[in-house]
C-alpha positions as CSV (number, residue, x, y, z in Angstrom):
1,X,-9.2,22.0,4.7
2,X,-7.7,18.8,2.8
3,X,-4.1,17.9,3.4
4,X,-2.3,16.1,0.3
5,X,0.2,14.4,1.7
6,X,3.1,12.4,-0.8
7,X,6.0,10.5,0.3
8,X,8.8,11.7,-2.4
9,X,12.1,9.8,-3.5
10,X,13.8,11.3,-6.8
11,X,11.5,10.5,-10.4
12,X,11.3,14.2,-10.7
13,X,9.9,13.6,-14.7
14,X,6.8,11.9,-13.0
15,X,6.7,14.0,-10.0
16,X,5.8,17.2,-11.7
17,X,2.8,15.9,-13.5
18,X,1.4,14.7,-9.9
19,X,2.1,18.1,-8.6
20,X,0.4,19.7,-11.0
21,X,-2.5,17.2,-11.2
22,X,-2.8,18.3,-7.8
23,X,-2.5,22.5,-8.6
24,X,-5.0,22.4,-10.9
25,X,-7.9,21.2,-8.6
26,X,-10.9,22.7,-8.8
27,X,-11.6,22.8,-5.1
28,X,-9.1,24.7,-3.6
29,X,-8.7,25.0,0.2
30,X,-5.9,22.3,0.6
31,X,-2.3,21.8,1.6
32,X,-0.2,19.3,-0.3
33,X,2.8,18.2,2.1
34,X,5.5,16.7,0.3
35,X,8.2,14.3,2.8
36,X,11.2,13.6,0.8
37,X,12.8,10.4,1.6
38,X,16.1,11.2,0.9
39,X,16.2,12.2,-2.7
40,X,18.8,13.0,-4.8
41,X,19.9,17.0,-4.6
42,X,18.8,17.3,-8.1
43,X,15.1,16.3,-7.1
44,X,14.8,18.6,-4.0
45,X,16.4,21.8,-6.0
46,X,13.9,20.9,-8.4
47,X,11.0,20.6,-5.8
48,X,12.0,24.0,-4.6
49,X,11.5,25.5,-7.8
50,X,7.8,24.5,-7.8
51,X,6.9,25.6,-4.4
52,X,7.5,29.1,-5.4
53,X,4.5,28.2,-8.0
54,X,1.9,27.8,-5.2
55,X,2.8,28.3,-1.5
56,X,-0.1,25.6,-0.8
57,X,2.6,23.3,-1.0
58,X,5.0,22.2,1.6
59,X,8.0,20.2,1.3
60,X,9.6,18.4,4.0
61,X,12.1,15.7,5.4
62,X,11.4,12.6,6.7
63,X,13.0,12.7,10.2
64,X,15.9,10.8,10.5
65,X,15.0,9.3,13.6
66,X,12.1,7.3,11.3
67,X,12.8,4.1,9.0
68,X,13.0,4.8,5.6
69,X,10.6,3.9,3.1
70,X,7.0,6.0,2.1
71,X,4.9,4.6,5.4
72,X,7.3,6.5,8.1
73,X,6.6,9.8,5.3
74,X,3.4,9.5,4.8
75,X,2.8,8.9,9.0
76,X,4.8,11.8,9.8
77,X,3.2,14.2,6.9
78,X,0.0,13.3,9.0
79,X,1.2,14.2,12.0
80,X,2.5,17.8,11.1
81,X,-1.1,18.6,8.5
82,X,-3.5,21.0,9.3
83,X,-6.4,19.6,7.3
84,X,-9.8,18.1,9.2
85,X,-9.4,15.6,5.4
86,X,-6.1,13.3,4.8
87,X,-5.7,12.1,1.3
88,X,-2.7,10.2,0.8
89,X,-1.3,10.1,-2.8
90,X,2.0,8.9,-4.7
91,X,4.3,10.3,-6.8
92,X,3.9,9.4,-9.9
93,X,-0.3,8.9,-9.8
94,X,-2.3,12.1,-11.1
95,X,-5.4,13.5,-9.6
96,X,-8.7,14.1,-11.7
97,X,-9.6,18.1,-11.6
98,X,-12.6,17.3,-9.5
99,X,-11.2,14.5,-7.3
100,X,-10.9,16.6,-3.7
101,X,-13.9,18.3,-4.7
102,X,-16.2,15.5,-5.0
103,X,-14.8,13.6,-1.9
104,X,-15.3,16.9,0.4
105,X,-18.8,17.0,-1.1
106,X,-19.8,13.4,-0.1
107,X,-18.9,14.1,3.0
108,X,-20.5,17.1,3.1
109,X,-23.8,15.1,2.2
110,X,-22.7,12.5,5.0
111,X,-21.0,13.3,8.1
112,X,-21.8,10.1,9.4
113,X,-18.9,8.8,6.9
114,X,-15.2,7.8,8.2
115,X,-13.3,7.8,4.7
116,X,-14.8,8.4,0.9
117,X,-13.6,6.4,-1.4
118,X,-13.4,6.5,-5.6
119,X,-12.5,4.5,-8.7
120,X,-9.2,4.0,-9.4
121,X,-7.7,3.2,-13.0
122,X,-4.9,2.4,-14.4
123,X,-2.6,2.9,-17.1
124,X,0.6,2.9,-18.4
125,X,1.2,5.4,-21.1
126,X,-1.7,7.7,-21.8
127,X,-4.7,8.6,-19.5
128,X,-6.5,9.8,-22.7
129,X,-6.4,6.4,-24.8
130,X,-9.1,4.2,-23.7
131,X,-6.8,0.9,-25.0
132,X,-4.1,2.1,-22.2
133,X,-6.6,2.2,-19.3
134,X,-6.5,-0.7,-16.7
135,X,-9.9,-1.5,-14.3
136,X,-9.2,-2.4,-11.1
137,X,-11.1,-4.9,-8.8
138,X,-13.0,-2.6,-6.9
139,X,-16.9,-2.8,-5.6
140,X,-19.1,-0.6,-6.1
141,X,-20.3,0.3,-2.6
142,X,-19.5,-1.2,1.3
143,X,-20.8,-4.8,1.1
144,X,-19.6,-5.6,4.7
145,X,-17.0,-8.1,3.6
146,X,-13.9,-5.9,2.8
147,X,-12.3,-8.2,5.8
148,X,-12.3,-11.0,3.0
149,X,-12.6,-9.6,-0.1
150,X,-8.9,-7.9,1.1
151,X,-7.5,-10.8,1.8
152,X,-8.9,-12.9,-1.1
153,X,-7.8,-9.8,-3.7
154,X,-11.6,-9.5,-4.6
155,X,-11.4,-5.7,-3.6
156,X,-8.6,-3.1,-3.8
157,X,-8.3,-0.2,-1.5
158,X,-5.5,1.3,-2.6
159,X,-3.5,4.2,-0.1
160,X,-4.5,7.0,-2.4
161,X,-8.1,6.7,-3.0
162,X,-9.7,7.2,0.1
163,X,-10.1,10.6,1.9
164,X,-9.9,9.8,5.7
165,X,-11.4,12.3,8.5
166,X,-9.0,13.0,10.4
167,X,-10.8,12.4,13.7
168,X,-10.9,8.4,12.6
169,X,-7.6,8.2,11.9
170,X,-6.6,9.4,15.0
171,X,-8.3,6.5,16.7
172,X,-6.4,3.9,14.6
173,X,-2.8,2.5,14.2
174,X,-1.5,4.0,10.8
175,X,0.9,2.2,8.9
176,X,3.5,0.7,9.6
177,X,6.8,1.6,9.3
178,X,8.3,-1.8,9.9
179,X,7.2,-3.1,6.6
180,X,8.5,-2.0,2.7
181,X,6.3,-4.0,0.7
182,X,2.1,-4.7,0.8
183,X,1.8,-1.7,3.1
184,X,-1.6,-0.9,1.7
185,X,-3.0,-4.7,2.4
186,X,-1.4,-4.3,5.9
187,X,-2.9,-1.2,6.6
188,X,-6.6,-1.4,5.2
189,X,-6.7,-5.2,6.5
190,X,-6.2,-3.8,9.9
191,X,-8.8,-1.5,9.8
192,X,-11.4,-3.9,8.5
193,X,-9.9,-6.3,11.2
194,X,-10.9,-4.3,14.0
195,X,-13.2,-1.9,13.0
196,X,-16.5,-1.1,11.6
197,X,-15.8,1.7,9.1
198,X,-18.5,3.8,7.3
199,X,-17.1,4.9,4.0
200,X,-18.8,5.7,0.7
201,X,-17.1,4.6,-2.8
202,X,-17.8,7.2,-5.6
203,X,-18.8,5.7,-8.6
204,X,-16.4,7.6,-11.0
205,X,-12.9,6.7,-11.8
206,X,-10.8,10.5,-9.9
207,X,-7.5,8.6,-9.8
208,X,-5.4,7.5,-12.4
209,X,-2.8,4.9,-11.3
210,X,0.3,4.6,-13.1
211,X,1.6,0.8,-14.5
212,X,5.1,0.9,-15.4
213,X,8.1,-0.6,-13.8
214,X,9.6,2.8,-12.8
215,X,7.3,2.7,-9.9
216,X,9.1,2.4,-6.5
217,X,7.1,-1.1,-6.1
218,X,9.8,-2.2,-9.6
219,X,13.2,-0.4,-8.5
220,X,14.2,-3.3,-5.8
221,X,17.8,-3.5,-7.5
222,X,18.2,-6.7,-5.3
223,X,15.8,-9.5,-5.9
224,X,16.5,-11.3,-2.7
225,X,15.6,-8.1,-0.6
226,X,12.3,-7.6,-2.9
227,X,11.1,-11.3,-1.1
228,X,12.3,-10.9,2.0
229,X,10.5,-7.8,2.6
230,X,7.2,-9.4,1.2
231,X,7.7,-12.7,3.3
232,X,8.0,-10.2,6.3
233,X,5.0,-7.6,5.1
234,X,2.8,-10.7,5.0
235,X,3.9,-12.2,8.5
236,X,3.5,-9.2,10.2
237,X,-0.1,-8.7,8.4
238,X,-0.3,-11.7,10.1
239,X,-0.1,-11.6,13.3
240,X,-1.3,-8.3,13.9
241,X,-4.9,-9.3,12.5
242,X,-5.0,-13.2,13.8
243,X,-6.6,-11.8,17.0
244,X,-9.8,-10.4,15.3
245,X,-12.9,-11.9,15.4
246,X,-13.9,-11.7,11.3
247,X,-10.2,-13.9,11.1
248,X,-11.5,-17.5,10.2
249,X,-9.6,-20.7,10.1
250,X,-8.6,-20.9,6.4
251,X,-7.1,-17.8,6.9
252,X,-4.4,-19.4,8.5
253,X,-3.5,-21.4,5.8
254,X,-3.5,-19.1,3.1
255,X,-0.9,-17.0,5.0
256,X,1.0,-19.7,6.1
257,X,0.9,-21.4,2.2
258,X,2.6,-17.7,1.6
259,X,5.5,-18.4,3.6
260,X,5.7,-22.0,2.1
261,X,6.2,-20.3,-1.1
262,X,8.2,-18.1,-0.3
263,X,10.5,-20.8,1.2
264,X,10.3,-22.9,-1.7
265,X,12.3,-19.8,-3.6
266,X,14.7,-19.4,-1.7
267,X,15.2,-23.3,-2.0
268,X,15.1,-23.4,-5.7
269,X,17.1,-19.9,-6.4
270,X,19.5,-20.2,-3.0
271,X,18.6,-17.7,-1.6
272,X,19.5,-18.4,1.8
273,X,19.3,-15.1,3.5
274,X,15.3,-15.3,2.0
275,X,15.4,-19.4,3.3
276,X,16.1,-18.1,7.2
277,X,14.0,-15.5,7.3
278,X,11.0,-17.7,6.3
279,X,11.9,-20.2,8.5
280,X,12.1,-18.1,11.2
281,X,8.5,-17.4,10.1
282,X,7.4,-20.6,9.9
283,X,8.0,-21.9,12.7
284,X,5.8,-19.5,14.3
285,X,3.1,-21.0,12.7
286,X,4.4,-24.6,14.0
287,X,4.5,-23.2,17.4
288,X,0.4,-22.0,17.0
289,X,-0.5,-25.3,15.6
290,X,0.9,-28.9,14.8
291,X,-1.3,-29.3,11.9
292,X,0.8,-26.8,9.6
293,X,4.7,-28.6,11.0
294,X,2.9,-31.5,9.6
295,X,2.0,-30.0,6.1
296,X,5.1,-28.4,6.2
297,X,7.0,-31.7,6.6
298,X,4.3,-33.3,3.6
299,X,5.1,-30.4,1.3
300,X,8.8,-30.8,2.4
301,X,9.3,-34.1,1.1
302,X,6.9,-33.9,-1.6
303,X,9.4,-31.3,-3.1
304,X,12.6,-32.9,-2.4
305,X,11.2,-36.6,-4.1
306,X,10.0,-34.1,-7.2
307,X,13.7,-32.4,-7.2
308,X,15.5,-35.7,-6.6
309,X,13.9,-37.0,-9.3
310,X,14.9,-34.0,-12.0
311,X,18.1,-34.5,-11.0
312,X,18.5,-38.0,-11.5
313,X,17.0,-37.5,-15.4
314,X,19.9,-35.2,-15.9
């Protein structure tokens, strides 16, 4: 069996066309576990309504014991499925007919195989009109250098695409719950980090991805929180995969340059609940290695000649 398993907060109108992207599959022996994180009444009445539709469907709330935010759901739909298959999937993304079918099958043809991946596109009004379809930066096949293709955004793994066994995830850290934002990098980057997965990419686009700024990833009402969970999501990336032996030394830098900008926003906007929290980052990295205090300090005064100067035109 294949468990489905969706972290849920409200967008009920996009909702509904996941779910019944997800009814109409062709292959049939799966449970789809919906973990509401603490939706409006409006949405769970709703979701009610539709399990009477198909009692494959479960629906569920996150425990209140676990942080908010889709990682703690989609941990803890793992840890109450049935299926020997996880497929994680969002919201407000729809299924192809033949999408759990054709992963089961690869497997089927592979045991050897810890996850099977797919295509992904995206779109943002209509999966039918060629001109709204997105590609994605994906390979076509392993290549052995997901480690760096991750972090140099030269391949996607994206939560829903891949089918897991379930037997390998149970030898791995999930996701964390710590983090808001990036929780995809963070997870798949520690994978890579630490392990030698065998997975299998599909050649065939089975997941449509939906671009428009109703996603969760768009509704940060407060800017300020929006950066300070990304400076964090990328710090604690960080120093959870520093350790591994595929991390080389530019990687450092292009996590600490991250921070750097991320500082450099909260100086120009005032941010200063965003300007502490970096720092507090940062000086981590000065701690590990003098070399980055000094580009710091460089970068530091680079900006505040540059800024001087702009103001003294005025």
């Amino acid at each position: 069996m294949v468990s489905i398993i969706i972290p849920v907060y409200n967008r009920e109108d996009l909702l509904f066309e996941t779910l019944d992207s997800v009814h109409l599959q062709i292959y049939q022996n799966w449970e789809c576990i919906l973990v509401d994180d603490g939706s409006e009444e409006s949405t769970k009445k709703a979701i009610e309504k539709y399990l009477v539709k198909d009692t494959r469907f479960r629906y569920v709330n996150r425990p209140k014991n676990r942080e908010k935010g889709a990682n703690a759901c989609r941990n803890y739909g793992f840890e109450i499925s049935q299926g020997e298959y996880i497929n994680w999937f969002d919201s407000d993304d729809i299924m192809h007919p033949e999408m759990i079918g054709k992963k089961v099958e690869a497997f089927q043809q592979n045991d050897q195989m810890d996850f099977v991946d797919c295509k992904i596109v995206g779109f943002k009004y209509n999966i039918d009109k060629m001109e709204d379809l997105i590609d994605l930066p994906q390979s076509d096949s392993a290549n052995g250098e997901e480690f760096d293709d991750i972090i140099h955004k030269r391949n996607w793994f994206i939560t829903f695409g891949p089918m897991f066994k379930r037997s390998f995830l149970q030898k791995i850290d999930l996701f964390n719950e710590s983090i808001q934002k990036s929780q995809e990098r963070d997870f798949f980057l520690r994978i890579f980090a630490f392990k030698e997965p065998k997975y299998y990419r599909i050649p065939e686009q089975l997941v449509y991805y939906r671009e428009h700024d109703n996603r969760v990833t768009f509704l940060e009402l407060n800017k300020v929180k929006k950066y300070i969970d990304e400076a964090d999501s990328y710090h604690k990336t960080y120093l959870s995969i520093r350790n591994s032996p595929k991390f080389k030394k530019d990687y450092h830098r292009s996590f600490f340059n991250t921070q750097v900008t991320f500082y450099w926003v909260a100086m120009r906007s005032s941010y200063n609940d965003l300007r502490k929290r970096t720092w507090l980052n940062l000086k981590q990295y000065f701690r590990s290695n003098l070399l980055f205090y000094l580009m710091f300090g460089y970068y530091f005064t680079k900006y505040s000649l540059k800024r001087g100067w702009q103001l003294l035109k005025k």
